[in-house]
N, CA, C and O atoms as CSV, one atom per row, in Angstrom:
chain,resi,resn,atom,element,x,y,z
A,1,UNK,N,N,214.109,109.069,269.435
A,1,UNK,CA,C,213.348,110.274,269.173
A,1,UNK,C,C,212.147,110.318,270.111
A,1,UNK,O,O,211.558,109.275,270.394
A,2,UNK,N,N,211.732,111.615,270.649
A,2,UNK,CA,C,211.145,111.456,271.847
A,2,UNK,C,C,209.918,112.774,271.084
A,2,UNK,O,O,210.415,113.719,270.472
A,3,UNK,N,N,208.600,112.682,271.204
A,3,UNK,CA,C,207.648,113.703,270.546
A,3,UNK,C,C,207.600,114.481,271.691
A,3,UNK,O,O,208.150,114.057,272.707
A,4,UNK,N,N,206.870,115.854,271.694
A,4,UNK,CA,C,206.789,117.124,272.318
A,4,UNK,C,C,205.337,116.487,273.186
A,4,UNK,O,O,204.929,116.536,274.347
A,5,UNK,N,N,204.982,116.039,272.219
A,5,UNK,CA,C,203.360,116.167,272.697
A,5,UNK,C,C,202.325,114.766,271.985
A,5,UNK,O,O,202.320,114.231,270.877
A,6,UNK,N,N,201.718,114.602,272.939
A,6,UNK,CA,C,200.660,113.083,272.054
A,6,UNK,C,C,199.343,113.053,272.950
A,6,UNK,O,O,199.554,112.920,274.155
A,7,UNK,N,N,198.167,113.144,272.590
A,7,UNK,CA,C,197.420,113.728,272.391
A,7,UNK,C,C,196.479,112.116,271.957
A,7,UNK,O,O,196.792,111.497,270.941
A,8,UNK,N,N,195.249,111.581,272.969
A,8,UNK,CA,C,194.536,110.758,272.118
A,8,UNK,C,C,193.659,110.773,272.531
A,8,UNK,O,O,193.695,111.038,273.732
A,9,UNK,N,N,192.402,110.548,271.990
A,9,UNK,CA,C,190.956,110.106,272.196
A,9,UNK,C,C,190.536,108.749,271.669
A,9,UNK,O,O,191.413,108.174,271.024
A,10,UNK,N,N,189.579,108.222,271.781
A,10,UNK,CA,C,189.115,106.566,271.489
A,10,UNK,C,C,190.233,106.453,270.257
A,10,UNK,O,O,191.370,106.880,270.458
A,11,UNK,N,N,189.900,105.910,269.078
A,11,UNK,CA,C,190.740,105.711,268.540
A,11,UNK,C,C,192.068,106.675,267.613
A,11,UNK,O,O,192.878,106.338,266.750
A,12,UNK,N,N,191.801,107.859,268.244
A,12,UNK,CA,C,192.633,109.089,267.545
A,12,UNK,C,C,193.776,109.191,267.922
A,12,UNK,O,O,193.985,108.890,269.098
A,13,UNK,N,N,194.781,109.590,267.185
A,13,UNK,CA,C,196.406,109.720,268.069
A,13,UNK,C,C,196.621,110.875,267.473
A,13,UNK,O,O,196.530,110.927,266.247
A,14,UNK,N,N,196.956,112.052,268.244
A,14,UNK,CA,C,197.910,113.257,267.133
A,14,UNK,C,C,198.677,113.665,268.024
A,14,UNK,O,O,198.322,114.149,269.099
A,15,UNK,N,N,200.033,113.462,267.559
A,15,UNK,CA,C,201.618,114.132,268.055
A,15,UNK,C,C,201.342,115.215,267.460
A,15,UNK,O,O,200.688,115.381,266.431
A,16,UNK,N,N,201.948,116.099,268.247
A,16,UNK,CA,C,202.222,117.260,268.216
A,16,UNK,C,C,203.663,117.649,268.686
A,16,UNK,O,O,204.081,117.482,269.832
A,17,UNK,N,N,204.630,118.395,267.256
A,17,UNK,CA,C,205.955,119.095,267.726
A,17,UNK,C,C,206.113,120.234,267.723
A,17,UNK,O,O,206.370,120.846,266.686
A,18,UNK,N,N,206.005,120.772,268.828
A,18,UNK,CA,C,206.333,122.274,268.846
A,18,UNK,C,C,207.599,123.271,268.311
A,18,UNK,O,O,208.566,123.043,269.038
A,19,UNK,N,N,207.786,123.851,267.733
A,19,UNK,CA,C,208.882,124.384,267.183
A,19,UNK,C,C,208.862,125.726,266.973
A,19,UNK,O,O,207.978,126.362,266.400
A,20,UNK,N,N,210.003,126.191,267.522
A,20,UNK,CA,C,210.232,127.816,267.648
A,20,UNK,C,C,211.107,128.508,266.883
A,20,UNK,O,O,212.233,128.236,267.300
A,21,UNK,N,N,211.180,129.492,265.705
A,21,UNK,CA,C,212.576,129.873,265.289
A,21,UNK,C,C,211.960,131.409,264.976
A,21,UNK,O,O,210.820,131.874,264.960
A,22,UNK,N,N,213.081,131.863,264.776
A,22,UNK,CA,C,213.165,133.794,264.933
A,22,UNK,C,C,212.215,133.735,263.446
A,22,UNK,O,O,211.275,134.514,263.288
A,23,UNK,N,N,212.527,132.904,262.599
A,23,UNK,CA,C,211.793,132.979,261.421
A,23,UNK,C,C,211.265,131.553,261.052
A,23,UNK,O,O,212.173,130.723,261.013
A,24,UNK,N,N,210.056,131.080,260.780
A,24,UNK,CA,C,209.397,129.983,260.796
A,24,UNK,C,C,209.502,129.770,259.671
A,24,UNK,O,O,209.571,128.556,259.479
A,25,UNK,N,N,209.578,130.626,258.340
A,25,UNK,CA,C,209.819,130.040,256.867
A,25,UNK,C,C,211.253,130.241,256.767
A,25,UNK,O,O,212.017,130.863,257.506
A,26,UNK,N,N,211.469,129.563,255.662
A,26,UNK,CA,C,212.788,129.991,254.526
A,26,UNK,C,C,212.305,130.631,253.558
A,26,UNK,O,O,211.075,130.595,253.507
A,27,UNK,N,N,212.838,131.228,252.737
A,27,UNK,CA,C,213.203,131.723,251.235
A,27,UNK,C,C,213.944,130.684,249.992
A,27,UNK,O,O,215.175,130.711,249.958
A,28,UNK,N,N,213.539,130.181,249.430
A,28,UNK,CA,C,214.227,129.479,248.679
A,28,UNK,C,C,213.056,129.603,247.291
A,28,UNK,O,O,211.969,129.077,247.052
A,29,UNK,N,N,214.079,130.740,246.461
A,29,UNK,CA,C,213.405,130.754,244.957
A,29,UNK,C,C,212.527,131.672,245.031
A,29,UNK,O,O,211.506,131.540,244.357
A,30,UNK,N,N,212.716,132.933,245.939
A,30,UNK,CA,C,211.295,134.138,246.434
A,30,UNK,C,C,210.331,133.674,246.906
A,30,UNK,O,O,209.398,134.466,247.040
A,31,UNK,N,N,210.075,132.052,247.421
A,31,UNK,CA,C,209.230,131.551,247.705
A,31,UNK,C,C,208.923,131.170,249.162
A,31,UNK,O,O,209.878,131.694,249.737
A,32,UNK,N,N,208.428,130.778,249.797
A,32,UNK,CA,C,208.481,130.870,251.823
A,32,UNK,C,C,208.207,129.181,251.518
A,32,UNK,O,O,207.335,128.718,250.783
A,33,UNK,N,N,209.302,128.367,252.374
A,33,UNK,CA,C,209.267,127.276,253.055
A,33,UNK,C,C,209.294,126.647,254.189
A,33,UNK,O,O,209.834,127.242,255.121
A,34,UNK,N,N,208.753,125.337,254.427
A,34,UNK,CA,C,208.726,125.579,255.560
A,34,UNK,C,C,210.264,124.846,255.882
A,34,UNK,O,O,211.207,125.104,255.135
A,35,UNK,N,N,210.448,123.829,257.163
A,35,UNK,CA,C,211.806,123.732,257.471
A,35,UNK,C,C,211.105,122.345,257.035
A,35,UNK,O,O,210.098,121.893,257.582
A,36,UNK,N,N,211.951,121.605,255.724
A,36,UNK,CA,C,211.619,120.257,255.315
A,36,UNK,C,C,212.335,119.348,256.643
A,36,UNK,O,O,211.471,118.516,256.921
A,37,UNK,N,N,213.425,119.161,257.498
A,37,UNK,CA,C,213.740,118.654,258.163
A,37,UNK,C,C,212.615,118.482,259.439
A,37,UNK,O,O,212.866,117.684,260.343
A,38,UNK,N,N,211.374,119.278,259.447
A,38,UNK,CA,C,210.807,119.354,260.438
A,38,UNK,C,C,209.374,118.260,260.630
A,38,UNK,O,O,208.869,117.636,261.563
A,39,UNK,N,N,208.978,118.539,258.585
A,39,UNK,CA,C,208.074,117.526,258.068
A,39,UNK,C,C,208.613,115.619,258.035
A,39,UNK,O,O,207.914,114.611,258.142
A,40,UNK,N,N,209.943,115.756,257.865
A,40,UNK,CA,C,210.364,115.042,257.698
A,40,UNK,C,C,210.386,114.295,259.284
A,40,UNK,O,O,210.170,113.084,259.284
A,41,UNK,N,N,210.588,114.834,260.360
A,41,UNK,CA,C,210.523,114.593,262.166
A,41,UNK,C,C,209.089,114.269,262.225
A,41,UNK,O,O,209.122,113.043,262.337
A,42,UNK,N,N,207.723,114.649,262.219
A,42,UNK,CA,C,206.775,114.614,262.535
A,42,UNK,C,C,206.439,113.341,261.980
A,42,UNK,O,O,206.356,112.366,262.728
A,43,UNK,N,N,206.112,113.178,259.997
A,43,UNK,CA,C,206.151,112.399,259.689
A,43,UNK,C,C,206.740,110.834,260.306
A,43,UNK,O,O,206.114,109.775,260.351
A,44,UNK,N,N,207.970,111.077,260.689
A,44,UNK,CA,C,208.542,109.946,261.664
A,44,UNK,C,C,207.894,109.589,262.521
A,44,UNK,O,O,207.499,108.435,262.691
A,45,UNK,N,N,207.682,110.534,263.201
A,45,UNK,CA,C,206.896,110.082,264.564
A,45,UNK,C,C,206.017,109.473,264.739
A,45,UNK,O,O,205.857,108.657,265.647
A,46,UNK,N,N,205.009,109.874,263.574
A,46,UNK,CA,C,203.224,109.369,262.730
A,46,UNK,C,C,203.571,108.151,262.357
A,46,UNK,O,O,203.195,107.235,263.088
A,47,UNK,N,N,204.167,107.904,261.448
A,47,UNK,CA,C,204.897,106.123,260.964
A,47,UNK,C,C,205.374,104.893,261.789
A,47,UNK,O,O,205.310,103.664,261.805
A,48,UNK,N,N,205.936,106.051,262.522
A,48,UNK,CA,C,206.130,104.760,263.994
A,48,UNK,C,C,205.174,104.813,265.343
A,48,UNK,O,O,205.493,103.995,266.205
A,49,UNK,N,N,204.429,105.375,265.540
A,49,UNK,CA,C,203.403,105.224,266.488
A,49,UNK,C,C,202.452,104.390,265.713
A,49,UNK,O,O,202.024,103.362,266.238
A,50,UNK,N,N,201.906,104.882,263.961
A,50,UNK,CA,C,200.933,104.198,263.501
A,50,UNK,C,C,201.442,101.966,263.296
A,50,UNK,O,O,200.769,100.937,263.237
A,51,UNK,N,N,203.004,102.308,263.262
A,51,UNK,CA,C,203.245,100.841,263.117
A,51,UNK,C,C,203.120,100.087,264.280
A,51,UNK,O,O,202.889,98.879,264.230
A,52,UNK,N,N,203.354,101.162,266.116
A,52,UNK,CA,C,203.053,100.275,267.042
A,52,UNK,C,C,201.721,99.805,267.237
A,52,UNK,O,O,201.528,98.851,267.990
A,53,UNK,N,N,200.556,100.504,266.503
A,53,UNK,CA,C,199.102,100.093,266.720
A,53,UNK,C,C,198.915,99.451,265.430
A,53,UNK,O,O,197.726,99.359,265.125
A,54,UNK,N,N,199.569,99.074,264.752
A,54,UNK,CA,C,198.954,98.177,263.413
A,54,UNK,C,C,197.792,96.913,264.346
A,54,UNK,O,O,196.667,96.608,263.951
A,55,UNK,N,N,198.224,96.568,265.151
A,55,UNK,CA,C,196.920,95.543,265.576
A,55,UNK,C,C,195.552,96.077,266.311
A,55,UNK,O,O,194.800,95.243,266.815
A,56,UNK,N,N,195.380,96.843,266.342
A,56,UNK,CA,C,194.561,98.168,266.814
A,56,UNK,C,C,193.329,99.208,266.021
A,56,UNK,O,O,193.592,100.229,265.386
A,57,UNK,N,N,192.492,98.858,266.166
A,57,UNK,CA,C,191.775,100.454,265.161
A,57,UNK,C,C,192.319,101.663,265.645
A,57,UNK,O,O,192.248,101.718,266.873
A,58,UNK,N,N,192.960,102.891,264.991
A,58,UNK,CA,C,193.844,103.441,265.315
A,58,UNK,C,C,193.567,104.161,263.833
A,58,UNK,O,O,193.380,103.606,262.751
A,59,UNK,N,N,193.629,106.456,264.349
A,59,UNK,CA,C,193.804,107.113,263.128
A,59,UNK,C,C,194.968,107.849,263.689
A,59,UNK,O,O,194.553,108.503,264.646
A,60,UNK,N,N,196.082,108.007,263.536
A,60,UNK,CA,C,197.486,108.798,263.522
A,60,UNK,C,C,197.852,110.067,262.568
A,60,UNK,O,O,198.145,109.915,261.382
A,61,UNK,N,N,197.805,111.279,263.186
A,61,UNK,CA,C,198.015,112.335,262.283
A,61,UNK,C,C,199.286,113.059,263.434
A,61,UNK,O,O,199.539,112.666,264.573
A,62,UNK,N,N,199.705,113.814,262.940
A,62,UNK,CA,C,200.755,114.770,263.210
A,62,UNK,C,C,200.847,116.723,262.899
A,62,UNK,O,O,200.754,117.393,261.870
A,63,UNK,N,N,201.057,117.065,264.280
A,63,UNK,CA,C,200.960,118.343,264.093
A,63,UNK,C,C,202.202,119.117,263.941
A,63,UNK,O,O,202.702,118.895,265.043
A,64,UNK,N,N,202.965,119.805,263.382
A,64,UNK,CA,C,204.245,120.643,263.785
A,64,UNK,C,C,203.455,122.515,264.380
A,64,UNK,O,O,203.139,123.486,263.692
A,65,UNK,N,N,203.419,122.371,265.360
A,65,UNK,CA,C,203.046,123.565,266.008
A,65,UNK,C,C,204.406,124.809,266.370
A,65,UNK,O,O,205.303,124.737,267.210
A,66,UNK,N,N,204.091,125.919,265.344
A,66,UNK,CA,C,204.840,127.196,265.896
A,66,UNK,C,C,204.462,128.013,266.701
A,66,UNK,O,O,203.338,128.424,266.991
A,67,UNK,N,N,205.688,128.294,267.148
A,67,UNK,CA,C,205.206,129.884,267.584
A,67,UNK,C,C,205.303,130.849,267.077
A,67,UNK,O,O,206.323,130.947,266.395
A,68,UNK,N,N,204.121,132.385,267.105
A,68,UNK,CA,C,204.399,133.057,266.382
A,68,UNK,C,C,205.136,133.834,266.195
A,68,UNK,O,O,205.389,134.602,267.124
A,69,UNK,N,N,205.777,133.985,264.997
A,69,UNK,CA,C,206.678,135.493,265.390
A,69,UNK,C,C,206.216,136.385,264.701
A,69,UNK,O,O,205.277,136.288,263.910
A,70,UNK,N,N,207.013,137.565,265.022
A,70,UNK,CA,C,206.521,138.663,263.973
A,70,UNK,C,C,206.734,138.570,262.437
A,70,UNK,O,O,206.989,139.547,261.733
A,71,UNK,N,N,206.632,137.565,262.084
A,71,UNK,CA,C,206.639,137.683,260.319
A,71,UNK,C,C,205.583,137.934,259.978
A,71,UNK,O,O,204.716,137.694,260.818
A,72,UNK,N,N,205.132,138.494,258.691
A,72,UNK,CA,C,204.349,138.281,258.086
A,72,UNK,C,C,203.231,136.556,257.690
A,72,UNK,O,O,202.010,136.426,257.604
A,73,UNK,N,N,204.352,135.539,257.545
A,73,UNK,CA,C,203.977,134.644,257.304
A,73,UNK,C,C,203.327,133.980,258.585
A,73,UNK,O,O,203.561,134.838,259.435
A,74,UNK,N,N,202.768,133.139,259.113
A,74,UNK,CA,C,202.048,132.270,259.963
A,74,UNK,C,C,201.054,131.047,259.177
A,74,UNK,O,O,199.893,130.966,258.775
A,75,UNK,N,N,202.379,130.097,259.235
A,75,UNK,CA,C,201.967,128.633,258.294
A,75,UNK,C,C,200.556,128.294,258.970
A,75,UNK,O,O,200.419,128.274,260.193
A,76,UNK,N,N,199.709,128.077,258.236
A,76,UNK,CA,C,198.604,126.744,258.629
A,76,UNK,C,C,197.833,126.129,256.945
A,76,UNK,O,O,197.152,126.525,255.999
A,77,UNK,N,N,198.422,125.125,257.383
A,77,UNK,CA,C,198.684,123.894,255.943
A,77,UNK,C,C,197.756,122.344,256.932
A,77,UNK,O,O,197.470,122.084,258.101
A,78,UNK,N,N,197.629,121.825,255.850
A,78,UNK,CA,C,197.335,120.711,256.124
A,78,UNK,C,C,197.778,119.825,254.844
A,78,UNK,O,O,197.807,120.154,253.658
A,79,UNK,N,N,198.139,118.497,255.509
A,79,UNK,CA,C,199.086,117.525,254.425
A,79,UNK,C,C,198.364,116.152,254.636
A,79,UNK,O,O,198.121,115.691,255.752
A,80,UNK,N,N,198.108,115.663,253.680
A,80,UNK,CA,C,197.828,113.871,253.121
A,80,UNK,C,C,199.485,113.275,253.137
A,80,UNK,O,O,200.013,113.011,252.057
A,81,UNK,N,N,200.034,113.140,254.070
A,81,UNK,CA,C,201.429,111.870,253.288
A,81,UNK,C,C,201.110,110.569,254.027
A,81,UNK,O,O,200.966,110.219,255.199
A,82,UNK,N,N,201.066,110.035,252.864
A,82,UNK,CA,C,201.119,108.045,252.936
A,82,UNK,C,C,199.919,108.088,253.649
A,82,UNK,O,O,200.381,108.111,254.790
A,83,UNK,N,N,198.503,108.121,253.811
A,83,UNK,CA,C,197.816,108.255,254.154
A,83,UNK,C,C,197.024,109.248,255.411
A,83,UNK,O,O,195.824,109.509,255.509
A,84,UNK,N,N,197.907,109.579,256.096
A,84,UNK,CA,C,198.047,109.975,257.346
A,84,UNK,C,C,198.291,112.008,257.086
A,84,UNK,O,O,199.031,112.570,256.278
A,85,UNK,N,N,197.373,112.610,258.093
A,85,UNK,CA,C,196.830,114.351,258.282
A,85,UNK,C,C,198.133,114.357,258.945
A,85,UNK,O,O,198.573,113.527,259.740
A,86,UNK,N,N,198.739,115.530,258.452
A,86,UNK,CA,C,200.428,116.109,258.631
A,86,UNK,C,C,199.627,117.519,258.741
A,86,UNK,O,O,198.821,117.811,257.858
A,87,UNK,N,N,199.877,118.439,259.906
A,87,UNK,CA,C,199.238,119.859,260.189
A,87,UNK,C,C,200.540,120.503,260.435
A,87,UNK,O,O,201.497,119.986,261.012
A,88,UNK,N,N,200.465,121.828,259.879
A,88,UNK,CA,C,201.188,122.693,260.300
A,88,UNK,C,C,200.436,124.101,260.851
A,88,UNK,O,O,199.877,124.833,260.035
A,89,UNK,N,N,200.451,124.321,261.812
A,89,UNK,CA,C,199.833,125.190,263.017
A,89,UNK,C,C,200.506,126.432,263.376
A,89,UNK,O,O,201.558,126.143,263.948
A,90,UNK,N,N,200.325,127.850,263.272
A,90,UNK,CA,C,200.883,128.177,263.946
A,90,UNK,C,C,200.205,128.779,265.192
A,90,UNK,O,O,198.988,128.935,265.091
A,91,UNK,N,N,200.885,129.202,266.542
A,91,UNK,CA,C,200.264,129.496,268.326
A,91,UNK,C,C,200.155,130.777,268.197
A,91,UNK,O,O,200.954,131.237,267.382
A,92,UNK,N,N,199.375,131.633,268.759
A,92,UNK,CA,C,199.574,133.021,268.914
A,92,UNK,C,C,200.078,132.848,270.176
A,92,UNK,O,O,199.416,132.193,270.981
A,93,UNK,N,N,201.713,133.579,270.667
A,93,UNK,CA,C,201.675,133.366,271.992
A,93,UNK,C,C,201.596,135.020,272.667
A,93,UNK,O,O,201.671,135.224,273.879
A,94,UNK,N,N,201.446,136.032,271.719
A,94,UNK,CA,C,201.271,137.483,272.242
A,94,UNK,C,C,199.946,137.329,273.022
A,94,UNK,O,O,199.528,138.468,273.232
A,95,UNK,N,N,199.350,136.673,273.389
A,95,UNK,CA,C,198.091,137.234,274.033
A,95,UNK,C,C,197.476,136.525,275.137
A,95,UNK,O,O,198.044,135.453,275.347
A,96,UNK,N,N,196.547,136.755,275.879
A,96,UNK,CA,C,196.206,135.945,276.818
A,96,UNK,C,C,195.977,135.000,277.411
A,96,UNK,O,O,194.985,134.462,276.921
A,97,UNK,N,N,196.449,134.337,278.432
A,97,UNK,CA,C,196.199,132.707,278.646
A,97,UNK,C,C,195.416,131.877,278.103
A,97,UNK,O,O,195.654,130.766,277.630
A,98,UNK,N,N,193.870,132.817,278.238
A,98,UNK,CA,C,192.545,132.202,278.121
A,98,UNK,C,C,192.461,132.015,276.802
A,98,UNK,O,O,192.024,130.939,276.394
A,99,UNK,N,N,193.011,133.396,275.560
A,99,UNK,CA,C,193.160,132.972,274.085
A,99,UNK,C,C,194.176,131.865,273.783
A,99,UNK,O,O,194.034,131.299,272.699
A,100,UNK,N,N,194.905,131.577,274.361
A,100,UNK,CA,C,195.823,130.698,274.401
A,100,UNK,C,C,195.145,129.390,274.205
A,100,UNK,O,O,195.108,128.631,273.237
A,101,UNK,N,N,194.505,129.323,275.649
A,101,UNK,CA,C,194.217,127.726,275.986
A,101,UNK,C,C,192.773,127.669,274.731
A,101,UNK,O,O,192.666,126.549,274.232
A,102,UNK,N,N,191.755,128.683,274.229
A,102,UNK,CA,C,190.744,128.083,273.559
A,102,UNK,C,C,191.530,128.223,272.164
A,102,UNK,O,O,190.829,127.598,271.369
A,103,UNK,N,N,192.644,128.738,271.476
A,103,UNK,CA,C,193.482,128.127,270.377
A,103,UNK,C,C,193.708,126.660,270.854
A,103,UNK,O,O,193.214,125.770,270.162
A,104,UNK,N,N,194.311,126.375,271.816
A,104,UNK,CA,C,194.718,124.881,271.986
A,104,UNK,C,C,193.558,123.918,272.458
A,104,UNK,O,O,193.831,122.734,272.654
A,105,UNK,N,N,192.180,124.420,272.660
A,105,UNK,CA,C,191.054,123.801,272.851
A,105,UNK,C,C,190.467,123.533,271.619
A,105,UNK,O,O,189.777,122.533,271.420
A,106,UNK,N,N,190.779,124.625,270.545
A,106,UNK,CA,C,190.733,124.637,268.726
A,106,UNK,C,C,190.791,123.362,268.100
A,106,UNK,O,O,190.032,122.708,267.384
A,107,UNK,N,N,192.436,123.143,268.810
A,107,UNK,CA,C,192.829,121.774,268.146
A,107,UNK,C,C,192.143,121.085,268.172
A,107,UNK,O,O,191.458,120.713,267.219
A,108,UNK,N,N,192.101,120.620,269.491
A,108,UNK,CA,C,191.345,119.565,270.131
A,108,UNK,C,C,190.210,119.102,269.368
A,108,UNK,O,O,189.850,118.026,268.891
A,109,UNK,N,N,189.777,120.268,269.417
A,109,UNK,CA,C,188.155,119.781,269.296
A,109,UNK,C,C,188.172,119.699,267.368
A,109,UNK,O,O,187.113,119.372,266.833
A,110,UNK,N,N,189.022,119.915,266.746
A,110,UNK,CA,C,189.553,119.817,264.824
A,110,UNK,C,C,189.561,118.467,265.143
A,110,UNK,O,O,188.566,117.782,264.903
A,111,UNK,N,N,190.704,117.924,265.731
A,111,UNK,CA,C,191.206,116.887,265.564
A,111,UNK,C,C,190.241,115.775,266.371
A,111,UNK,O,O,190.185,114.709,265.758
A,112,UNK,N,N,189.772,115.791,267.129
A,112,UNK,CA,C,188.903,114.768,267.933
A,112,UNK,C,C,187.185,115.094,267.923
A,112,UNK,O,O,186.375,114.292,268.387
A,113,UNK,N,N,186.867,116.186,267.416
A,113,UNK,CA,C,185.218,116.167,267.559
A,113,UNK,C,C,184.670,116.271,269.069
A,113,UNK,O,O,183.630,115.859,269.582
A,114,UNK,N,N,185.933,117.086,269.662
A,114,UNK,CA,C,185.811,117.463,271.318
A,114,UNK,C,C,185.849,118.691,271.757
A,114,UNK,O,O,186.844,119.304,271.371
A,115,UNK,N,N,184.969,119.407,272.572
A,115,UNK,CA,C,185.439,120.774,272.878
A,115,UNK,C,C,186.182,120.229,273.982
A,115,UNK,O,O,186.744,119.158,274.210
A,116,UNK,N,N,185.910,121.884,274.915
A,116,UNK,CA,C,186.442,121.395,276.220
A,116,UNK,C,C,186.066,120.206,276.999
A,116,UNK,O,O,184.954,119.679,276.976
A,117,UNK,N,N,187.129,119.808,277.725
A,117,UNK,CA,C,186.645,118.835,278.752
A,117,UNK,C,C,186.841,118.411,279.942
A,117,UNK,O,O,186.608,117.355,280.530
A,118,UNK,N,N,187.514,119.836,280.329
A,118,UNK,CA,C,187.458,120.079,281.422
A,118,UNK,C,C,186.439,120.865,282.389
A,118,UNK,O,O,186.677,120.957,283.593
């Protein structure tokens, strides 16, 4: 299994998997889900990066990043499993580079206490 994206500062790690579908939820029970097979991938990824730094100070979280579509819905969740920040994100990609890159400068700076740095 190979991640989309990994992402670190001093001791921070966050994978990030990008994921695209015509519809980002399900329906199951009138209710909007997300794709459990997807939590279930990220999670993986977080468990085994956090077990290669067990000798390490080291914080490991995981992002599943969408893109948007035209639904109504546009997930942004945040998850505690087994200790470890599980994010679900979604991208605006209708709009301009520059909104683009300071959404993905957003992250950054959530997850690490960094703006830009370039």
């Amino acid at each position: 299994m190979q991640t989309d994206i990994m992402l670190s500062y001093q001791e921070k790690v966050l994978i990030i998997d990008a994921k695209y579908y015509e519809k980002t939820t399900r329906t199951q029970y009138d209710v909007q889900k997300l794709h459990s097979g997807n939590l279930y991938q990220i999670f993986t990824y977080v468990k085994n990066k956090e077990a290669e730094l067990q000798q390490e100070p080291h914080e490991v979280s995981g992002m599943l990043l969408y893109a948007q579509t035209q639904e109504a819905v546009t997930p942004n969740y945040t998850y505690r499993m087994s200790g470890n920040k599980i994010s679900v994100r979604t991208l605006d990609l209708y709009c301009d580079f520059k909104q683009i890159a300071a959404q993905l400068d957003g992250i950054a700076e959530e997850y690490f206490g960094v703006g830009k740095m370039i």
